[in-house]
C-alpha positions in Angstrom: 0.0 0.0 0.0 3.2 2.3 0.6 3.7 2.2 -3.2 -0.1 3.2 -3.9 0.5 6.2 -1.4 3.7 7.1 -3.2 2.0 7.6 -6.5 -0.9 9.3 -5.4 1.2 11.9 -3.5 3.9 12.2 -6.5 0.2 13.1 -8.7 -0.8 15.4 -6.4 2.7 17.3 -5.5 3.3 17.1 -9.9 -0.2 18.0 -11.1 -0.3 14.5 -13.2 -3.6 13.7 -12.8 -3.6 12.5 -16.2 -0.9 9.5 -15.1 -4.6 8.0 -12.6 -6.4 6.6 -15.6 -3.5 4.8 -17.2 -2.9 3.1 -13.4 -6.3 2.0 -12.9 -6.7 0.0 -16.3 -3.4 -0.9 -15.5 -4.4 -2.5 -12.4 -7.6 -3.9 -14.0 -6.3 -5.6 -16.6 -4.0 -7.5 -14.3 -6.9 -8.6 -11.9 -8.3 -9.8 -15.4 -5.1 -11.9 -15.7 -4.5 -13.3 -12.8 -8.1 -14.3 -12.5 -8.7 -15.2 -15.7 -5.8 -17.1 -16.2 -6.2 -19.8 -13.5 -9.0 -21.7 -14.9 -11.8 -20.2 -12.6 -15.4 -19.8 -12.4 -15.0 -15.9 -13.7 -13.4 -17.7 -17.2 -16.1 -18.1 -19.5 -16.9 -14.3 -18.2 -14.0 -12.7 -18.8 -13.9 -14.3 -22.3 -17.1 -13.1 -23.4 -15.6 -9.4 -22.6 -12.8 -9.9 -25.2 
């Protein structure tokens, strides 16, 4: 979580507010991933996204 706060605060003190959308589907897309990818009951859901 130290590394969370540590971005947030470097957006805030730069004025890169443009840098949060790029993190969050960042992040997304590698909940996708690691859920997706172990054979799960969210599978056949994430497929039908992509």
């Amino acid at each position: 979580m130290d590394f969370l706060k540590d971005i947030w605060m470097f957006m805030r003190e730069r004025k890169k507010y443009w840098l949060a959308p790029i993190i969050i589907v960042l992040l997304l897309l590698g909940f996708i991933i690691i859920f997706g990818g172990g054979g799960s009951a969210v599978s056949p859901f994430i497929y039908t996204l992509f």
